[in-house]
C-alpha positions as CSV (number, residue, x, y, z in Angstrom):
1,X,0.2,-14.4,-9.5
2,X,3.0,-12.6,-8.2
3,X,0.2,-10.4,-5.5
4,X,1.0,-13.8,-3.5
5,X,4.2,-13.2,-2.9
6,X,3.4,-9.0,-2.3
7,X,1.5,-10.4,0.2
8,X,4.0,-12.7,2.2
9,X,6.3,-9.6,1.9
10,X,3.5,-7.6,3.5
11,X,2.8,-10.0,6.3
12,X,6.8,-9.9,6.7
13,X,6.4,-6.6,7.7
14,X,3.1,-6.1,9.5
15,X,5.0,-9.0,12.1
16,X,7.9,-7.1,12.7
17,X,6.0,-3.9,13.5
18,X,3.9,-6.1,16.3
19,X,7.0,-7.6,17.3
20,X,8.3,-4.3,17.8
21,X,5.3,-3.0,19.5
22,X,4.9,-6.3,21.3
23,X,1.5,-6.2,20.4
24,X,-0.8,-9.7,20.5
25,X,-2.6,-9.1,16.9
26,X,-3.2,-7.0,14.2
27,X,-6.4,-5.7,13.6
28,X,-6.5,-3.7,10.3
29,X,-4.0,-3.4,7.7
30,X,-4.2,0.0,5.5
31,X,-2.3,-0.5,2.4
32,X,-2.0,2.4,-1.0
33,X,-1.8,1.3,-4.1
34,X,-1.3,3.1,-7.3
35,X,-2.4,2.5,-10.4
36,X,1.6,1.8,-12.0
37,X,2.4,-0.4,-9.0
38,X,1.7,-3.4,-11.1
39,X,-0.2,-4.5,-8.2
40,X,-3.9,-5.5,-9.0
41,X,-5.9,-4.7,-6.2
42,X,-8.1,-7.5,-6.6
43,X,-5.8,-10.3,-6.9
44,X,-4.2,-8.3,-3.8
45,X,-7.3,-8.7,-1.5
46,X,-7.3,-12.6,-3.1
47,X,-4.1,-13.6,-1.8
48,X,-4.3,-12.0,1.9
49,X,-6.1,-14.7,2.9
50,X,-3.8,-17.2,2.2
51,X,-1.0,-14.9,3.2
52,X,-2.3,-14.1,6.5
53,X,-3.0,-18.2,7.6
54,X,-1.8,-18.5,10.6
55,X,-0.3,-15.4,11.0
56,X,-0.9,-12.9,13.7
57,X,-2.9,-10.6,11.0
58,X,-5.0,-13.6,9.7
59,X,-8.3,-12.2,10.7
60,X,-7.1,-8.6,10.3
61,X,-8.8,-6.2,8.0
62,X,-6.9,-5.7,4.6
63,X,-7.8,-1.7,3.8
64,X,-6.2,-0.8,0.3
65,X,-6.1,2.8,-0.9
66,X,-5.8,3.9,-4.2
67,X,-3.9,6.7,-5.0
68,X,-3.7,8.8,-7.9
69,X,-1.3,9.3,-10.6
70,X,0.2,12.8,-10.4
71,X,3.6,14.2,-12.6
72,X,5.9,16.7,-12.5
73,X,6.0,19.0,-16.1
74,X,10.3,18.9,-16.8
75,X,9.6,21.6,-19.4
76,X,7.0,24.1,-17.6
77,X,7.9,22.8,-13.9
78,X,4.0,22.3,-12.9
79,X,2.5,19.6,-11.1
80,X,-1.3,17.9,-11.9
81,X,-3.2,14.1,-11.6
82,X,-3.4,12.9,-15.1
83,X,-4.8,9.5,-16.3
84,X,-3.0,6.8,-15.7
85,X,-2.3,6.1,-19.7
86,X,-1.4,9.6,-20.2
87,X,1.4,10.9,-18.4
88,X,1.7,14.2,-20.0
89,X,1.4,17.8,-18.5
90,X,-2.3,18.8,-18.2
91,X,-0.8,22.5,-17.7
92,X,1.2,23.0,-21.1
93,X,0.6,19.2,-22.6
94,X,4.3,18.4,-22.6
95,X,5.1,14.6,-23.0
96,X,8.4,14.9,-21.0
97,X,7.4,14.5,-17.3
98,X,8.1,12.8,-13.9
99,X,6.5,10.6,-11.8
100,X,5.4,11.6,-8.3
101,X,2.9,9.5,-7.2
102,X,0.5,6.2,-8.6
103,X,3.5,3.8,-8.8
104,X,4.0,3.0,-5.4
105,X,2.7,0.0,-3.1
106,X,3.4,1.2,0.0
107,X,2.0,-0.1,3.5
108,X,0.0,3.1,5.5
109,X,-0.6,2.2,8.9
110,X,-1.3,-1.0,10.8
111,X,-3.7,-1.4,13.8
112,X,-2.7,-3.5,17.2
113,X,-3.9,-4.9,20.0
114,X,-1.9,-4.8,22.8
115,X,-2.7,-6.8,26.0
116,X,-2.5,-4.2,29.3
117,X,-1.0,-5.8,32.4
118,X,-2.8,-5.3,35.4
119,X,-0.7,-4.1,38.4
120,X,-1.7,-6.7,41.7
């Protein structure tokens, strides 16, 4: 289950953004996920637990996103959101196109909670 070790990697950087807020916890976690990540969402949301133990995101909410699976056309030059087992131009129905989104795992935002000092 390799979403484990996604998910250390995540926690990795969720800590460094509250250590570089100084922030006391994180709250919520939003995280987007395409469909040719090779990232299951479920096994995903599985792991965080076990990621987050004892972390400062362990009771944090793990949000995940799913995004779509859109392509550049490298014959007609258009853009669409095609299925995610058929990566061919819905505009001319060329085979030959690029990726531009659905493969990426990518972390979106990450709530804090910051203690405010009071001034005596």
């Amino acid at each position: 289950m390799h979403e484990f070790a996604i998910c250390q990697a995540l926690i990795d950087q969720v800590e460094t953004v509250v250590r570089d807020r100084h922030a006391q916890r994180v709250l919520s976690i939003v995280v987007r996920i395409g469909p040719l990540s090779g990232v299951e969402p479920g096994l995903l949301r599985s792991a965080y637990p076990f990621a987050s133990a004892g972390t400062l995101a362990e009771n944090a909410t793990l949000v995940l996103e799913q995004s779509s699976v859109r392509v550049r056309c490298l014959e007609c030059g258009g853009e669409s959101e095609v299925e995610s087992n058929r990566l061919v131009c819905s505009l001319c129905g060329q085979w030959r196109t690029q990726v531009l989104t659905g493969d990426e795992l990518m972390l979106m935002s990450v709530e804090l909670e910051k203690e405010i000092a009071e001034h005596v």
